[in-house]
PyMOL commands that place a pseudoatom at each C-alpha (Angstrom):
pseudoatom trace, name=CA, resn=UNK, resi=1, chain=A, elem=C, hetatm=0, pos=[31.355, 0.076, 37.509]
pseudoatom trace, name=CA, resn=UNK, resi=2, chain=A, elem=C, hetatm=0, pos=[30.700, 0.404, 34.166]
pseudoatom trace, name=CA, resn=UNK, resi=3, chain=A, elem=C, hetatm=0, pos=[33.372, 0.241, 31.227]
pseudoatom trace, name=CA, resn=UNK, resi=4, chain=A, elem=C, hetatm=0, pos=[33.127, 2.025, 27.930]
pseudoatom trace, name=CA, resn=UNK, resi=5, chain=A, elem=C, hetatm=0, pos=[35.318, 1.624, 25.145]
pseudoatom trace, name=CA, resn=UNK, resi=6, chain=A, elem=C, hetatm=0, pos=[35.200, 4.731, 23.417]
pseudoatom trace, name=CA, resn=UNK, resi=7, chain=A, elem=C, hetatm=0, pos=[37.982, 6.797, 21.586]
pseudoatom trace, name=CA, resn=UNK, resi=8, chain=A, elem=C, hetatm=0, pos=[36.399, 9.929, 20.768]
pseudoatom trace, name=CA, resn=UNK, resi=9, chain=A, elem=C, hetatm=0, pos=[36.964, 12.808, 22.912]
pseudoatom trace, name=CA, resn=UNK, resi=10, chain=A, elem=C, hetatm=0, pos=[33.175, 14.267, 22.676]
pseudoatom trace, name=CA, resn=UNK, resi=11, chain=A, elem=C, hetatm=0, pos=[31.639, 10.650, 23.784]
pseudoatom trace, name=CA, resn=UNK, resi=12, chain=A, elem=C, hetatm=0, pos=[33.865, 10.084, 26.052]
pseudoatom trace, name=CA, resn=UNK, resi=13, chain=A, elem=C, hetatm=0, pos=[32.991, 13.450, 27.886]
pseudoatom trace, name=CA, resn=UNK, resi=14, chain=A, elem=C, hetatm=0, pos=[29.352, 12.840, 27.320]
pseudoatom trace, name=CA, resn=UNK, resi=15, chain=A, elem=C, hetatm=0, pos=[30.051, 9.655, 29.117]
pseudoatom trace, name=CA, resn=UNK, resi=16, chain=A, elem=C, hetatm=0, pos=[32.400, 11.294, 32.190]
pseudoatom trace, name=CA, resn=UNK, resi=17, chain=A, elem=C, hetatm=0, pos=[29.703, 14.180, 32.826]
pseudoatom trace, name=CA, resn=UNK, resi=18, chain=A, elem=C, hetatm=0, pos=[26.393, 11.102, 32.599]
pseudoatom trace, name=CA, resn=UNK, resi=19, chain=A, elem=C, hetatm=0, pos=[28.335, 9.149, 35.297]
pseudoatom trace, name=CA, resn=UNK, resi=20, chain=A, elem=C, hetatm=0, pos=[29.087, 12.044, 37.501]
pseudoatom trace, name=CA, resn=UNK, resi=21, chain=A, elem=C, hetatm=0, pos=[26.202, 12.946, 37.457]
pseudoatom trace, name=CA, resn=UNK, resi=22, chain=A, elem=C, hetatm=0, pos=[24.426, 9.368, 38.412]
pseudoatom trace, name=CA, resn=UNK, resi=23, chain=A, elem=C, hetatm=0, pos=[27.121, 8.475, 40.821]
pseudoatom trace, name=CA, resn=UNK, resi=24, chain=A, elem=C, hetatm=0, pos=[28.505, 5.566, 38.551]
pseudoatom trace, name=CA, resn=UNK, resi=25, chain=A, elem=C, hetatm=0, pos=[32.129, 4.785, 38.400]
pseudoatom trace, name=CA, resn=UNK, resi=26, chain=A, elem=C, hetatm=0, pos=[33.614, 4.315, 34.738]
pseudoatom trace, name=CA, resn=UNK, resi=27, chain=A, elem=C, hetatm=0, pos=[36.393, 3.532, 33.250]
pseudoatom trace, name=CA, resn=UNK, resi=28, chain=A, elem=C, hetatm=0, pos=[37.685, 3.328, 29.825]
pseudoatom trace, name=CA, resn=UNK, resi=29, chain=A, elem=C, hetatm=0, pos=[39.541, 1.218, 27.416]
pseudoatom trace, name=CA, resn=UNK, resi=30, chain=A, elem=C, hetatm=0, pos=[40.856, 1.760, 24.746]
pseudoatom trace, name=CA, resn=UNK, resi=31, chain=A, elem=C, hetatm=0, pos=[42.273, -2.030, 22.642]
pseudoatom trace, name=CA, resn=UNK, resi=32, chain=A, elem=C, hetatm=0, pos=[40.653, -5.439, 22.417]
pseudoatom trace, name=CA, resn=UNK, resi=33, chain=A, elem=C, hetatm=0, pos=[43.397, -6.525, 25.326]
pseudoatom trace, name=CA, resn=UNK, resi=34, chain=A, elem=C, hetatm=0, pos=[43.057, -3.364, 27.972]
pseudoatom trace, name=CA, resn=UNK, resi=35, chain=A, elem=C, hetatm=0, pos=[39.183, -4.235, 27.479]
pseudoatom trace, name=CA, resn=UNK, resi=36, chain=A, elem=C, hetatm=0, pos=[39.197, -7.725, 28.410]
pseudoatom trace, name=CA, resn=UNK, resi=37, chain=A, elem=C, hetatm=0, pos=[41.681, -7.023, 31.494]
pseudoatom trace, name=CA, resn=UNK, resi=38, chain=A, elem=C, hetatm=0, pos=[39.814, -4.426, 32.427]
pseudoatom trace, name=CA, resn=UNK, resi=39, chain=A, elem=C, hetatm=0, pos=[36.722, -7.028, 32.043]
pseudoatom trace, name=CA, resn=UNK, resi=40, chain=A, elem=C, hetatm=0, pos=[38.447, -9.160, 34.091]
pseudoatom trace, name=CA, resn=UNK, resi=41, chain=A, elem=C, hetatm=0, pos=[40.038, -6.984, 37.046]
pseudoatom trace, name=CA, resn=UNK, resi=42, chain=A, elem=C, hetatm=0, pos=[36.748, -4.892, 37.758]
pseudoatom trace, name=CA, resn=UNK, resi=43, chain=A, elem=C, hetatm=0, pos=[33.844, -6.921, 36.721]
pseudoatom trace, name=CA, resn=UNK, resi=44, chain=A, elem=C, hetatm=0, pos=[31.885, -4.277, 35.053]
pseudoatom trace, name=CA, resn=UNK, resi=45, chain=A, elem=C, hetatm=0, pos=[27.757, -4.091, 35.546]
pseudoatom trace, name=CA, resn=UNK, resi=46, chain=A, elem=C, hetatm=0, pos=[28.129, -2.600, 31.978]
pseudoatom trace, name=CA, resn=UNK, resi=47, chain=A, elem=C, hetatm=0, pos=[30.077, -2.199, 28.486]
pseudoatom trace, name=CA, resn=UNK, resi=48, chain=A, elem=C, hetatm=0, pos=[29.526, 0.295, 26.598]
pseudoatom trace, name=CA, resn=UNK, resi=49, chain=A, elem=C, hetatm=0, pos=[30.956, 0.305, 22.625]
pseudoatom trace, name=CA, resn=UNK, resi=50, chain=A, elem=C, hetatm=0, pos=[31.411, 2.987, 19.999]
pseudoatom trace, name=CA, resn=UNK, resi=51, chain=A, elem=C, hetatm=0, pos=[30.484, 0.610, 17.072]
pseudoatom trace, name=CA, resn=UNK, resi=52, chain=A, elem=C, hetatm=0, pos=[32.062, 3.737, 14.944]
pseudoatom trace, name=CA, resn=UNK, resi=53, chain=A, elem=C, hetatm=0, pos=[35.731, 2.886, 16.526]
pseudoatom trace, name=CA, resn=UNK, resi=54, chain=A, elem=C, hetatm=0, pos=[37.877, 2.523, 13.952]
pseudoatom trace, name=CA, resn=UNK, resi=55, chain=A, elem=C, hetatm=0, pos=[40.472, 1.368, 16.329]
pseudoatom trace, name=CA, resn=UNK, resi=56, chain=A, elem=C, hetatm=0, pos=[38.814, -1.245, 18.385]
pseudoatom trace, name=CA, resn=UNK, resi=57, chain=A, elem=C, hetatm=0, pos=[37.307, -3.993, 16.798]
pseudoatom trace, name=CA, resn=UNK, resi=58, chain=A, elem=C, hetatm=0, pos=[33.665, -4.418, 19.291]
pseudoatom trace, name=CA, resn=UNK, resi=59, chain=A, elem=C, hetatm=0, pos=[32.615, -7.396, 17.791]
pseudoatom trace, name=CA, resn=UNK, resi=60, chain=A, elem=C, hetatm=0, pos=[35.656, -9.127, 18.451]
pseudoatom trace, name=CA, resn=UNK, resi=61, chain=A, elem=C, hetatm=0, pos=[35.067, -8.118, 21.834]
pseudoatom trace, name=CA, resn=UNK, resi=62, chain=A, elem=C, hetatm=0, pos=[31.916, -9.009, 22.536]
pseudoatom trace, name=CA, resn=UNK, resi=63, chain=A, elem=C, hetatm=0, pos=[32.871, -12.567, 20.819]
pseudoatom trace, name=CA, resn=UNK, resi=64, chain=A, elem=C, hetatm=0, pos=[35.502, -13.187, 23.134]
pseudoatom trace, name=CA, resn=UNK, resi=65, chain=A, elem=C, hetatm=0, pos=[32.872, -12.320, 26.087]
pseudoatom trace, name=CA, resn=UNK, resi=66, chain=A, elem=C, hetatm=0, pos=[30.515, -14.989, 24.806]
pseudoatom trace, name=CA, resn=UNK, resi=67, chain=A, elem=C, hetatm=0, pos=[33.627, -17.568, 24.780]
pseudoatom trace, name=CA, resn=UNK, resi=68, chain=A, elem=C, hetatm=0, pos=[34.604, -16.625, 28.075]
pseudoatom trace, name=CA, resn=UNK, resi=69, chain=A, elem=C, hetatm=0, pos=[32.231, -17.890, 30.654]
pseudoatom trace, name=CA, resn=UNK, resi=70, chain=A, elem=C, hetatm=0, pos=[33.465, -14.973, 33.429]
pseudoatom trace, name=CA, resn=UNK, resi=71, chain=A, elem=C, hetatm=0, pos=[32.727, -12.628, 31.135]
pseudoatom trace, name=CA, resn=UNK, resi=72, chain=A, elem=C, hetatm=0, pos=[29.561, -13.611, 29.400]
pseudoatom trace, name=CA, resn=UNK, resi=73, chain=A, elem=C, hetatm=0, pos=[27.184, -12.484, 31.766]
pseudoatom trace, name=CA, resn=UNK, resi=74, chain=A, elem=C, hetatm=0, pos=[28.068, -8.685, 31.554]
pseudoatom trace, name=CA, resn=UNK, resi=75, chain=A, elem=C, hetatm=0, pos=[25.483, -6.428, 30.300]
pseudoatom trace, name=CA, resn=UNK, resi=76, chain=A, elem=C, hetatm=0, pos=[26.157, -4.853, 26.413]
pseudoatom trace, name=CA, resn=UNK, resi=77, chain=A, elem=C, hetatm=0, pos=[25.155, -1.843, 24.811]
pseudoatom trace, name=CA, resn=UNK, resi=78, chain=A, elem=C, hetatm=0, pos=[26.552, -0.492, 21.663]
pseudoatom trace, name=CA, resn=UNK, resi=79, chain=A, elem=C, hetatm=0, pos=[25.778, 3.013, 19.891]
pseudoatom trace, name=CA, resn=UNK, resi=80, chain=A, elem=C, hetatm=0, pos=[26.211, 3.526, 16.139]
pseudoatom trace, name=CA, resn=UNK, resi=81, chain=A, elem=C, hetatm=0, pos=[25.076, 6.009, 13.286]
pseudoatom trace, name=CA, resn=UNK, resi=82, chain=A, elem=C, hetatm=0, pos=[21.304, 5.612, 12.596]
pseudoatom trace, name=CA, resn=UNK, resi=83, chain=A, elem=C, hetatm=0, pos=[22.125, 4.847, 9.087]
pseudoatom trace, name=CA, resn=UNK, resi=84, chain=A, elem=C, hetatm=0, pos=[24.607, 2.117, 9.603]
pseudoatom trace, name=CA, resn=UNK, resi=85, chain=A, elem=C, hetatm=0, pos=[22.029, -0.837, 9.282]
pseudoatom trace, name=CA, resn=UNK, resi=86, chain=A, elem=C, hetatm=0, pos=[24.636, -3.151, 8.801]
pseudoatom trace, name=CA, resn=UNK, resi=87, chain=A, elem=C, hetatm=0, pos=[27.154, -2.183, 11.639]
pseudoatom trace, name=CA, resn=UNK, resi=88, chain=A, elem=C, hetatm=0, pos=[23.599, -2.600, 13.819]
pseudoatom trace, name=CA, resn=UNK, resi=89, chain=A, elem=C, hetatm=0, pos=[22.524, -6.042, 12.489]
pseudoatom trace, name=CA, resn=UNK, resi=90, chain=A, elem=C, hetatm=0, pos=[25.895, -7.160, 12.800]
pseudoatom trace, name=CA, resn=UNK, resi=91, chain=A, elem=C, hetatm=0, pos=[26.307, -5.862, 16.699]
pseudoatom trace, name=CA, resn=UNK, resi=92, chain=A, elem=C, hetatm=0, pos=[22.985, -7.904, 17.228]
pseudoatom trace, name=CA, resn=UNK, resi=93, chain=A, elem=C, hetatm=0, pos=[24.475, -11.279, 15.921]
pseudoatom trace, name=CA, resn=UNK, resi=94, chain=A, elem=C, hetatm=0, pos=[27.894, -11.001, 17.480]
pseudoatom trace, name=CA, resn=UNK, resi=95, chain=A, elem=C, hetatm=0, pos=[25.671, -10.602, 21.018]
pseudoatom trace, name=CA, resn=UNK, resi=96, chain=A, elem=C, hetatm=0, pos=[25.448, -6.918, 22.106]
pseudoatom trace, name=CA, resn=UNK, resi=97, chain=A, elem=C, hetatm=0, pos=[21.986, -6.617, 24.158]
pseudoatom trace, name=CA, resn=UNK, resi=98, chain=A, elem=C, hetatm=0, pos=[21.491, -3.070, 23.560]
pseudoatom trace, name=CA, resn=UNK, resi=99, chain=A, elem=C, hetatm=0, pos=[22.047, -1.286, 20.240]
pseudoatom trace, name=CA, resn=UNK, resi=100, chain=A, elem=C, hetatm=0, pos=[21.105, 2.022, 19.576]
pseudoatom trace, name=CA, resn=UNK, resi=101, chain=A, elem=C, hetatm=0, pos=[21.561, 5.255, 17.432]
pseudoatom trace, name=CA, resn=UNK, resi=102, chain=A, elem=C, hetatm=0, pos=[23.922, 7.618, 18.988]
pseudoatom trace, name=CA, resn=UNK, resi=103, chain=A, elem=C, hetatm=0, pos=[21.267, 10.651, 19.741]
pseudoatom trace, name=CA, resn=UNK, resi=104, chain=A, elem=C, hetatm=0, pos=[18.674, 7.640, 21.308]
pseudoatom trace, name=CA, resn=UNK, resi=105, chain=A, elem=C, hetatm=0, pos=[21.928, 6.260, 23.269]
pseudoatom trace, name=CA, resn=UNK, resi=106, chain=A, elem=C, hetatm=0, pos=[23.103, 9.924, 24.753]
pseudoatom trace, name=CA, resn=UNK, resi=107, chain=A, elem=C, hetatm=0, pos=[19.158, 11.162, 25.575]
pseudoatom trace, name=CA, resn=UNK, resi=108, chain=A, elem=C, hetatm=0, pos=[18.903, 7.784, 27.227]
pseudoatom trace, name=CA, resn=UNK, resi=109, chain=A, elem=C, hetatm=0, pos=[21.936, 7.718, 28.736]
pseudoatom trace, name=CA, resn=UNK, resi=110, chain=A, elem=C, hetatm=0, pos=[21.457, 8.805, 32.262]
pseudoatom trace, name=CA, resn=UNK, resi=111, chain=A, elem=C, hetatm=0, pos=[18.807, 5.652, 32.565]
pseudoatom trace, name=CA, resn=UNK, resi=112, chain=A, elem=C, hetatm=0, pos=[21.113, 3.003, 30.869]
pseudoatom trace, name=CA, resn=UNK, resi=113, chain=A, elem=C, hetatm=0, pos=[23.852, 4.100, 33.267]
pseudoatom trace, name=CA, resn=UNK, resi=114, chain=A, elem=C, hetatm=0, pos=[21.245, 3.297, 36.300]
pseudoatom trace, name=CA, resn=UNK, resi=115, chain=A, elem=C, hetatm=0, pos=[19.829, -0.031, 34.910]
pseudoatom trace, name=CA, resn=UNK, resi=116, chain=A, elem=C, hetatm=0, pos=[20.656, -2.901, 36.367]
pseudoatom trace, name=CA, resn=UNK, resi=117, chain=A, elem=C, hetatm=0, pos=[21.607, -5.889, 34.853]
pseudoatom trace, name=CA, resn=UNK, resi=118, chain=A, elem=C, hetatm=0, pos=[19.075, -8.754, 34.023]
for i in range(1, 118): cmd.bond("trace and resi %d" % i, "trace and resi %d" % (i + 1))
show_as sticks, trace
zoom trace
């Protein structure tokens, strides 16, 4: 199972079809609390974060992962704007494995929904 925490409509589509279509479940949350639940109830192979979400706070998340030792383990990736060199160094520090630019993240996507954690 893999969990994304994504508010746009568009990536969140993207990210239905690329699961379908790979045979992975996913589900989606959508605050800092649902995500960590959800963390917690499923044990996701995967989280996946808009690092554009105005209304979630990912690096909060991912710091709370790091804190929790349950959580820790779980694989990151994060997608962002190209351009947003700060948003990407910061994602890096906080502790999310993956990041990448948004086109690299949705060409790759199929793969990165088929990897399996280290």
């Amino acid at each position: 199972m893999i969990l994304a925490i994504v508010d746009d409509l568009m990536f969140s589509s993207k990210l239905r079809n690329a699961a379908k279509a790979v045979g992975t479940r996913l589900a989606f949350a959508r605050s800092v609390d649902s995500a960590l639940a959800e963390m917690r109830h499923q044990k996701p192979s995967l989280v996946i974060f808009d690092l554009n979400n105005p209304r979630i706070d990912a690096l909060a998340i991912v710091s709370q992962m790091k804190a929790d030792p349950a959580l820790t383990a779980i694989a990151t990736i994060g997608f962002t704007q190209h351009t947003a060199t700060e948003t990407i160094a910061a994602a890096r520090t906080a502790g999310i494995q993956d990041v990448l630019a948004r086109s690299a993240f949705f060409e790759r996507l199929p793969e990165l929904m088929t990897r399996q954690p280290a």
